[in-house]
ChimeraX commands (.cxc) that place a marker at each C-alpha (Angstrom):
marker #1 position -40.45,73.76,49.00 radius 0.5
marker #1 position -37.28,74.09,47.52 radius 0.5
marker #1 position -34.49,71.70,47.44 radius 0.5
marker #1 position -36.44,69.04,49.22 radius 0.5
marker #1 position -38.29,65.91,48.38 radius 0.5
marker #1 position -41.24,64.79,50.06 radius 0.5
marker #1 position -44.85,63.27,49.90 radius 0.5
marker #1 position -46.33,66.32,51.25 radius 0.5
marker #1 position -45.93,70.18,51.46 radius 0.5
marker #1 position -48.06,72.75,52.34 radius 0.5
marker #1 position -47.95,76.26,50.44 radius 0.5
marker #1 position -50.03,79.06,49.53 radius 0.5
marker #1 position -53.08,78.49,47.79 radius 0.5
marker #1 position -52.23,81.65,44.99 radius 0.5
marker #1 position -49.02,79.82,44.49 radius 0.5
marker #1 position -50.77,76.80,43.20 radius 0.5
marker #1 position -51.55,75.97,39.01 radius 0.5
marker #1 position -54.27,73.66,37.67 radius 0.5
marker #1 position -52.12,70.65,35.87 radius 0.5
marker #1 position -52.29,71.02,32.21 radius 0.5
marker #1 position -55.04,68.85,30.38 radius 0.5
marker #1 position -53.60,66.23,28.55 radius 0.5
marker #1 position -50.14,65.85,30.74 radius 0.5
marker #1 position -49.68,62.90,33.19 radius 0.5
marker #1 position -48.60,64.18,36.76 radius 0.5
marker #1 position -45.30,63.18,36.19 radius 0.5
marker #1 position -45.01,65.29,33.19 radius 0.5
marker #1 position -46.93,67.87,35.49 radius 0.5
marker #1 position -44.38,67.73,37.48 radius 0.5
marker #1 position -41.47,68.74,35.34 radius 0.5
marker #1 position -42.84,71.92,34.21 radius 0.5
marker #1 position -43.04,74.29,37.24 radius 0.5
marker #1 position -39.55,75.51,38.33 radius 0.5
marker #1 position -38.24,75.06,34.60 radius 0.5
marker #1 position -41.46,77.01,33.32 radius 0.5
marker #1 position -41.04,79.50,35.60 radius 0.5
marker #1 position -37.48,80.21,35.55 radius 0.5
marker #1 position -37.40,80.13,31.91 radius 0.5
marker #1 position -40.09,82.82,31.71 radius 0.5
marker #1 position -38.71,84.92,34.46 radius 0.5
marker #1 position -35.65,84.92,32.34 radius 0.5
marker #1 position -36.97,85.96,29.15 radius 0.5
marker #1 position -38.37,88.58,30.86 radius 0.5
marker #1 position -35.12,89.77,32.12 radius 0.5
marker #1 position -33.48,90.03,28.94 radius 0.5
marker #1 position -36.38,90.86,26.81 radius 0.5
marker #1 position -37.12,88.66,24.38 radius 0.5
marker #1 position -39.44,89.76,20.99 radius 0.5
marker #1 position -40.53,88.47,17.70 radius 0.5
marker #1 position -37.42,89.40,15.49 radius 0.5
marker #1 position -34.94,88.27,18.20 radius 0.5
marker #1 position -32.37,85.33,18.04 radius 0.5
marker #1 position -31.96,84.17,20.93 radius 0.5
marker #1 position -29.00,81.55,22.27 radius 0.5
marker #1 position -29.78,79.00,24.77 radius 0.5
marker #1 position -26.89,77.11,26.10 radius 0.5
marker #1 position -27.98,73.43,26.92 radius 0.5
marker #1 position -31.52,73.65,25.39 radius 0.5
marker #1 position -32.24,70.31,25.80 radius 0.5
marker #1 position -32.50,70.24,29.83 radius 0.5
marker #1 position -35.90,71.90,31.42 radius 0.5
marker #1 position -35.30,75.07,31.64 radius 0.5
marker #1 position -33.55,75.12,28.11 radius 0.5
marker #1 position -36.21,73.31,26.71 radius 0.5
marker #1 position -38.69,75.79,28.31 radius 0.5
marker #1 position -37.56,78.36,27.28 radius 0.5
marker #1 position -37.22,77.97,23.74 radius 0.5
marker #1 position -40.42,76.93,23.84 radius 0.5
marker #1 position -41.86,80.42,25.64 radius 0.5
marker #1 position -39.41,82.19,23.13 radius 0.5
marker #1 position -40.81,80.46,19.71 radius 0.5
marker #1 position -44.15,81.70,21.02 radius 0.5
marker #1 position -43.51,85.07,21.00 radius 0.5
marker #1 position -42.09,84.91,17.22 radius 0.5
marker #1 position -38.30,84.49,18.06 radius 0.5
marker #1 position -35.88,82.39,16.23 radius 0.5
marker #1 position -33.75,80.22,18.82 radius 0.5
marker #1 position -30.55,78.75,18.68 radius 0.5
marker #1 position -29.38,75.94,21.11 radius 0.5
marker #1 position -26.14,73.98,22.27 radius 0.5
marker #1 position -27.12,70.37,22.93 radius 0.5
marker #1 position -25.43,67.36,22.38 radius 0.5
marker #1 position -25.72,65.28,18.52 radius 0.5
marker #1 position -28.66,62.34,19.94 radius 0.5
marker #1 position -31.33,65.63,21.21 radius 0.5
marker #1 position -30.93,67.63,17.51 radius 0.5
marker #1 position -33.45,65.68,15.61 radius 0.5
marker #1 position -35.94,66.42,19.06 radius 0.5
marker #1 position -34.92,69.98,18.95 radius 0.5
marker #1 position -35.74,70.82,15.32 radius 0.5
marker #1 position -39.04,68.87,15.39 radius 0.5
marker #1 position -39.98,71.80,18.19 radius 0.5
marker #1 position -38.58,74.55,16.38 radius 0.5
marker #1 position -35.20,74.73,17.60 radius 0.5
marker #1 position -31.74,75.14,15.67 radius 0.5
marker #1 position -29.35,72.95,17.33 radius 0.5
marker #1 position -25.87,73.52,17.48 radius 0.5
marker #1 position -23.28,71.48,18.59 radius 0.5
marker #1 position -21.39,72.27,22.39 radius 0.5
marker #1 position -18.08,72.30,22.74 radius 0.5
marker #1 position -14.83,73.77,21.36 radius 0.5
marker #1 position -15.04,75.40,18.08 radius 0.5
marker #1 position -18.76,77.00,19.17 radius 0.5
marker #1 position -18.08,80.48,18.12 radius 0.5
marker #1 position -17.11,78.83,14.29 radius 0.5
marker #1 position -20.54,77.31,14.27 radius 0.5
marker #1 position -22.60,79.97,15.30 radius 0.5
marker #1 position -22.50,81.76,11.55 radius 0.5
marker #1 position -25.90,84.34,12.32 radius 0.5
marker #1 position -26.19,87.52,14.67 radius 0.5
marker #1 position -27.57,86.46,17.99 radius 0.5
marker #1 position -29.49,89.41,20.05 radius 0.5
marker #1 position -29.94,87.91,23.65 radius 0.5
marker #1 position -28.70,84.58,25.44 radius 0.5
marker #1 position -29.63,82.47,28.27 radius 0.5
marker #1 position -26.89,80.00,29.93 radius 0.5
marker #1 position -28.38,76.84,31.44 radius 0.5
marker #1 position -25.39,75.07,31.48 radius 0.5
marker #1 position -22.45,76.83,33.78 radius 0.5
marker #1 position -19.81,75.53,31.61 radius 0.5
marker #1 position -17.73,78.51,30.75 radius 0.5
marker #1 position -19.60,79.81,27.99 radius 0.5
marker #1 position -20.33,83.41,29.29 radius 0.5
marker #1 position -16.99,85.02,28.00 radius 0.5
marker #1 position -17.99,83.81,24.24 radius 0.5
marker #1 position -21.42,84.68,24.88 radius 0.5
marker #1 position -21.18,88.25,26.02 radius 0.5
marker #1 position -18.87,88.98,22.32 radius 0.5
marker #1 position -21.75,87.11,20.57 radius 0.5
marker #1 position -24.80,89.34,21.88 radius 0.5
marker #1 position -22.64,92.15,21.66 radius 0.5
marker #1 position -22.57,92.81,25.59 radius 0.5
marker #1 position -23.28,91.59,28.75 radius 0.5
marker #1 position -26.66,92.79,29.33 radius 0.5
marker #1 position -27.79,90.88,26.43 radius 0.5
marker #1 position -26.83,87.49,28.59 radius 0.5
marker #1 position -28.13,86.17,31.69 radius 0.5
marker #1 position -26.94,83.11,33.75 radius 0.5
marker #1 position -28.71,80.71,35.76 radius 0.5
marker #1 position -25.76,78.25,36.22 radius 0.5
marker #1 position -22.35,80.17,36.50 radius 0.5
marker #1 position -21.82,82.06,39.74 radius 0.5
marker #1 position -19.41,83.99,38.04 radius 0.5
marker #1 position -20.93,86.22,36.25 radius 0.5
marker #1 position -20.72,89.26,37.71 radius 0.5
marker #1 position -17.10,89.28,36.46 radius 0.5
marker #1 position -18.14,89.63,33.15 radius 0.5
marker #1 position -20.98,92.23,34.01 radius 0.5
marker #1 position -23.86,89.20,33.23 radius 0.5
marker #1 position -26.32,88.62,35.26 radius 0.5
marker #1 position -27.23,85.60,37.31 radius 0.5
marker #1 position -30.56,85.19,38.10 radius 0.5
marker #1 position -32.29,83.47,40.87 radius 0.5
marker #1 position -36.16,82.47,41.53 radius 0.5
marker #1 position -35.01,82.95,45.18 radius 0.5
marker #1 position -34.63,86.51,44.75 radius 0.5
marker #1 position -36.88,87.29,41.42 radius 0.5
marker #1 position -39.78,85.39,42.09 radius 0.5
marker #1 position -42.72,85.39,39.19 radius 0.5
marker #1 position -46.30,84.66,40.07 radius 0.5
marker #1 position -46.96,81.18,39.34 radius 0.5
marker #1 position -50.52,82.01,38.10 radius 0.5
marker #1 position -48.23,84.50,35.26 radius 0.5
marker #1 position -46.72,81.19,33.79 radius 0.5
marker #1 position -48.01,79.99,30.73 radius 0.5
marker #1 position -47.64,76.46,31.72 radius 0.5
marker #1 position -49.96,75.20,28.24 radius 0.5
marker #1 position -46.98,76.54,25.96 radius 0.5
marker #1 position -44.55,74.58,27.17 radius 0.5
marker #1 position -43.89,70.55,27.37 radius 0.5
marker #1 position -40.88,68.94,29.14 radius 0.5
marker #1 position -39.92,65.35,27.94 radius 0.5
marker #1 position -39.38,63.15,31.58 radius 0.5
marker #1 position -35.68,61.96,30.90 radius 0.5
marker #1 position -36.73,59.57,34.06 radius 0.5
marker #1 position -38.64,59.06,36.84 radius 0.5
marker #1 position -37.81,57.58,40.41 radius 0.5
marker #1 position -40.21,56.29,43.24 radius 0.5
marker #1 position -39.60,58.60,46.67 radius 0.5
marker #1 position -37.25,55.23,47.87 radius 0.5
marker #1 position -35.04,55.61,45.19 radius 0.5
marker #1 position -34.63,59.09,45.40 radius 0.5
marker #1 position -31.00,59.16,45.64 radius 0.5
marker #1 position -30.76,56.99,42.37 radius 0.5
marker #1 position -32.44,60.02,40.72 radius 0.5
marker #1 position -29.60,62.57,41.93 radius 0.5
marker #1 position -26.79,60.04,40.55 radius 0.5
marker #1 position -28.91,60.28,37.12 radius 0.5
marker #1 position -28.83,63.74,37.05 radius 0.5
marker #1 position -25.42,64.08,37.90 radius 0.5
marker #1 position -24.86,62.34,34.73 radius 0.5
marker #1 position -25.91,64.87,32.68 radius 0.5
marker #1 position -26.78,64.80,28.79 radius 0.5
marker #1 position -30.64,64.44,29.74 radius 0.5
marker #1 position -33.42,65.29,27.31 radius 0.5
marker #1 position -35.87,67.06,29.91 radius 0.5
marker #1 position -36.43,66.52,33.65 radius 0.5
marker #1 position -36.00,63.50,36.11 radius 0.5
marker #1 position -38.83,63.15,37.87 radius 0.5
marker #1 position -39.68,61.82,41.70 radius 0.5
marker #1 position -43.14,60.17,42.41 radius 0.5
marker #1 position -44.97,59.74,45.55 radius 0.5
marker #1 position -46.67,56.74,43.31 radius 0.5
marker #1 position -48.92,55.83,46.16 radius 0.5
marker #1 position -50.34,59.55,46.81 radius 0.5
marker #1 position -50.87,60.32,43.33 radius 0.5
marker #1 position -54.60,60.08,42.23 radius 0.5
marker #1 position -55.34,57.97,39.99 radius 0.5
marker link #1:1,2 radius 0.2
marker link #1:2,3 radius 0.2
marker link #1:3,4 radius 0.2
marker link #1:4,5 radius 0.2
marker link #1:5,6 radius 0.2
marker link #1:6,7 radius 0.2
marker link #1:7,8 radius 0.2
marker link #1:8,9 radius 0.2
marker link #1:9,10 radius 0.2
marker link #1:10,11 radius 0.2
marker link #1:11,12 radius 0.2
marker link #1:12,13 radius 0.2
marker link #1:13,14 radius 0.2
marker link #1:14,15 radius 0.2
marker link #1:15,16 radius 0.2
marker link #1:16,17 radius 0.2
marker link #1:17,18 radius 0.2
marker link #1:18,19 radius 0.2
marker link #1:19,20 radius 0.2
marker link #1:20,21 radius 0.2
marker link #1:21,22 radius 0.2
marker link #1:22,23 radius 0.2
marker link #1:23,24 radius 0.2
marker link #1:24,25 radius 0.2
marker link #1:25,26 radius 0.2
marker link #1:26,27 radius 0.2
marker link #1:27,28 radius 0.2
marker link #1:28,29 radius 0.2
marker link #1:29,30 radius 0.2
marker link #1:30,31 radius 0.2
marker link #1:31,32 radius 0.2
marker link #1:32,33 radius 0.2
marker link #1:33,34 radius 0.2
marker link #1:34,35 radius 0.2
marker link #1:35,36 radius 0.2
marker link #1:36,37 radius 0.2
marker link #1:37,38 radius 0.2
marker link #1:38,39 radius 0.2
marker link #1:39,40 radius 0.2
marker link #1:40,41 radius 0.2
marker link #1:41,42 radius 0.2
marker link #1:42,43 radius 0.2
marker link #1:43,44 radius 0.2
marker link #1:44,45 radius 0.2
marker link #1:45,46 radius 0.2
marker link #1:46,47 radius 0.2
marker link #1:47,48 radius 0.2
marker link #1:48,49 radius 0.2
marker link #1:49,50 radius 0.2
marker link #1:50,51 radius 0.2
marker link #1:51,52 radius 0.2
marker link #1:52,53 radius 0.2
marker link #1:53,54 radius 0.2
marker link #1:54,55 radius 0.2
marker link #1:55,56 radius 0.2
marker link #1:56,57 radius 0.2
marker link #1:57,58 radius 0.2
marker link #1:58,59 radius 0.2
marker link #1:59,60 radius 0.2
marker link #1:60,61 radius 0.2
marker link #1:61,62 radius 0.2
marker link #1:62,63 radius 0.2
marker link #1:63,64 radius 0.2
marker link #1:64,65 radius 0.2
marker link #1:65,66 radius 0.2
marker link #1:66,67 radius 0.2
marker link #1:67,68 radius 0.2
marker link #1:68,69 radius 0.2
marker link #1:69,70 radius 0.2
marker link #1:70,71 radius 0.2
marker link #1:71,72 radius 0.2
marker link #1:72,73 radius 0.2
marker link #1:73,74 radius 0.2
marker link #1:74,75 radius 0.2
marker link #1:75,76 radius 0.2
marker link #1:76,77 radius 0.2
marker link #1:77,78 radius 0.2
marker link #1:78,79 radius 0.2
marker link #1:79,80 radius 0.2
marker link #1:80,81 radius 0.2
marker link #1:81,82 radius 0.2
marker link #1:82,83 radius 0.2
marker link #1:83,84 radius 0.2
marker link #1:84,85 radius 0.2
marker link #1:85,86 radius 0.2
marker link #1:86,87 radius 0.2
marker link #1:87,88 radius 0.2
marker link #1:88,89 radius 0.2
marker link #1:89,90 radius 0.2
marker link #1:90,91 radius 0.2
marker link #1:91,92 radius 0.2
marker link #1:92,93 radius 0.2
marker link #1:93,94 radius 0.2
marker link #1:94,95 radius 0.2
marker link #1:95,96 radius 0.2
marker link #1:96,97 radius 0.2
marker link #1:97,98 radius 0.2
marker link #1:98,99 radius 0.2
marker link #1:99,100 radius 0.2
marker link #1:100,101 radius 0.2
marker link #1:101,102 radius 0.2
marker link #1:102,103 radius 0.2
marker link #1:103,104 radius 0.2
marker link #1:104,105 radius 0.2
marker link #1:105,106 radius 0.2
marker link #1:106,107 radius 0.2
marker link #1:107,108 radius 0.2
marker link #1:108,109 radius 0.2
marker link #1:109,110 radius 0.2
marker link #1:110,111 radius 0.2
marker link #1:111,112 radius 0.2
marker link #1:112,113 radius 0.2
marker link #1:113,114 radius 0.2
marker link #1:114,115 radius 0.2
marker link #1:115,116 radius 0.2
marker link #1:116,117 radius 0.2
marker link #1:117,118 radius 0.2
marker link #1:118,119 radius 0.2
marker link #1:119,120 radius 0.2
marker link #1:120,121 radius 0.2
marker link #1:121,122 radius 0.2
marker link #1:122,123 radius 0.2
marker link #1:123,124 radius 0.2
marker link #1:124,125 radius 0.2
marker link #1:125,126 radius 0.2
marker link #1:126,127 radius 0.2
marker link #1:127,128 radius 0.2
marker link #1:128,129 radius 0.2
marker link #1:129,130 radius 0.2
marker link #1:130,131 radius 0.2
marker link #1:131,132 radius 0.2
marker link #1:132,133 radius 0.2
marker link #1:133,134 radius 0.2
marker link #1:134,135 radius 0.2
marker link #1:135,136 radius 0.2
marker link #1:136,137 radius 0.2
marker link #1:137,138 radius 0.2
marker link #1:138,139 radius 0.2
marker link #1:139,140 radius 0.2
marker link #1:140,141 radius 0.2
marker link #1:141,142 radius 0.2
marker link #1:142,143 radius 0.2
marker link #1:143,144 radius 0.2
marker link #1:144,145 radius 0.2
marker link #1:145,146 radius 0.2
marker link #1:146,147 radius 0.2
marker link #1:147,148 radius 0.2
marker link #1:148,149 radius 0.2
marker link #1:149,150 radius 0.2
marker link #1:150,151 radius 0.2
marker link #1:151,152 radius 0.2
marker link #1:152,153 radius 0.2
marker link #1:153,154 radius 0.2
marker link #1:154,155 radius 0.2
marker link #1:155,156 radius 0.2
marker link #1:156,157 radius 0.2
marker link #1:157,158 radius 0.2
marker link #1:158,159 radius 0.2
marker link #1:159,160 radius 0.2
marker link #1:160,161 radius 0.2
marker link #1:161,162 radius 0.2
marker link #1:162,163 radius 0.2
marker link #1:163,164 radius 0.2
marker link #1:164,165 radius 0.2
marker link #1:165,166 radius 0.2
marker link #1:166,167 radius 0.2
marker link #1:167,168 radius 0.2
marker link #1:168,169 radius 0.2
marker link #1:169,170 radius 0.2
marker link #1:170,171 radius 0.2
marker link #1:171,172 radius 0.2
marker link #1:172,173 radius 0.2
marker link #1:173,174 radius 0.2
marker link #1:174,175 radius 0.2
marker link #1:175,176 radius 0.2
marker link #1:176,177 radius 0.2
marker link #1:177,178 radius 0.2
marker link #1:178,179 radius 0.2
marker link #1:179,180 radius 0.2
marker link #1:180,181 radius 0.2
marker link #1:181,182 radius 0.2
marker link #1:182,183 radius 0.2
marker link #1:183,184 radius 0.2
marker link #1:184,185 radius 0.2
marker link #1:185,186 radius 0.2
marker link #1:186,187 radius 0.2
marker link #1:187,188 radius 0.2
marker link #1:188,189 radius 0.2
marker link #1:189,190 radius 0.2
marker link #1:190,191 radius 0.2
marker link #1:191,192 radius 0.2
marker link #1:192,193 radius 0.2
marker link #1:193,194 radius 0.2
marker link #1:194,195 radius 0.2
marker link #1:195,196 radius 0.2
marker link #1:196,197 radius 0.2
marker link #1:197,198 radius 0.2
marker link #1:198,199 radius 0.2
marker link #1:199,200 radius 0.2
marker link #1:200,201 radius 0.2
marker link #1:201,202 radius 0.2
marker link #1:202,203 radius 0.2
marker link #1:203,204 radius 0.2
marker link #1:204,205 radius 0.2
marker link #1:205,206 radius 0.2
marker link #1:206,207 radius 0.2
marker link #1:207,208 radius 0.2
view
């Protein structure tokens, strides 16, 4: 269910993913609407070995899956995060760059494709650094279509659960709530600056 919290939901069984061995449910837990976004949207702009790709605020969930899904397939990725997530980002693979004015001065290589997790007015710069806008997608600014990018939505573009390769990818918890507190977790995330996801937990359904 989407854009709820809850201790229990009911939904198709073909919709459903075995956790990953070796993750805790909590870290379980992070990994299926990043995961699947992130590969939805490296399908959507096409993503190969050779390619550079651009992630705008790699170090949230879907940024952080998605580099990880792109590395896989033999791609080089760059990444705007802030200073504390860089060391994090170049132990996985990632070349951090710094967000923020001055971007375009810091990015010094060609970049073939982007993806914008962030929603912070980066899509104007993007589009002249992946030479066009169907080389950039958005999942954050809903005003893309101004620029000819596209924004894309699991809502509309849904991909098979069971196609996600869920044992690529691992996404840091930044924090995790009990149910109760569940409006503490929303004030975190408001925030911002997180490495990974905030988590929920139904701690007294989980097995043990």
């Amino acid at each position: 269910m989407s854009g709820a919290l809850a201790d229990h939901v009911v939904v198709p069984a073909e919709d459903l993913a075995a956790k990953p061995a070796g993750r805790t449910f909590a870290e379980a837990a992070a990994l299926p609407v990043a995961a699947e976004t992130a590969y939805r949207v490296l399908g959507q702009l096409g993503v190969e070995a050779g390619h550079t790709l651009l992630i705008h605020a790699v170090a949230g969930g879907v940024g952080l899956a998605a580099a990880q899904l792109a590395l896989a397939r033999g791609a080089r990725v760059l990444g705007t995060a802030s200073l504390p997530h860089h060391t994090y980002l170049r132990e996985l693979g990632v070349h951090p760059v710094t967000y923020g004015d001055g971007l375009e001065e810091r990015i010094t290589e060609r970049v073939d494709k982007v993806l914008d997790a962030s929603g912070r007015g980066v899509l104007e710069l993007s589009v002249l650094l992946a030479g066009g806008p169907e080389h950039v997608v958005t999942i954050a600014d809903p005003g893309a279509a101004a620029l000819g990018v596209r924004f894309s939505s699991g809502s509309a573009q849904p991909i098979p659960f069971a196609e996600v390769p869920l044992e690529e990818v691992v996404i840091p918890v930044a924090a995790a709530f009990p149910l109760e507190r569940a409006a503490d977790a929303h004030r975190r995330s408001e925030d911002g600056h997180l490495l990974g996801k905030i988590v929920v937990i139904a701690e007294d359904i989980l097995p043990r």
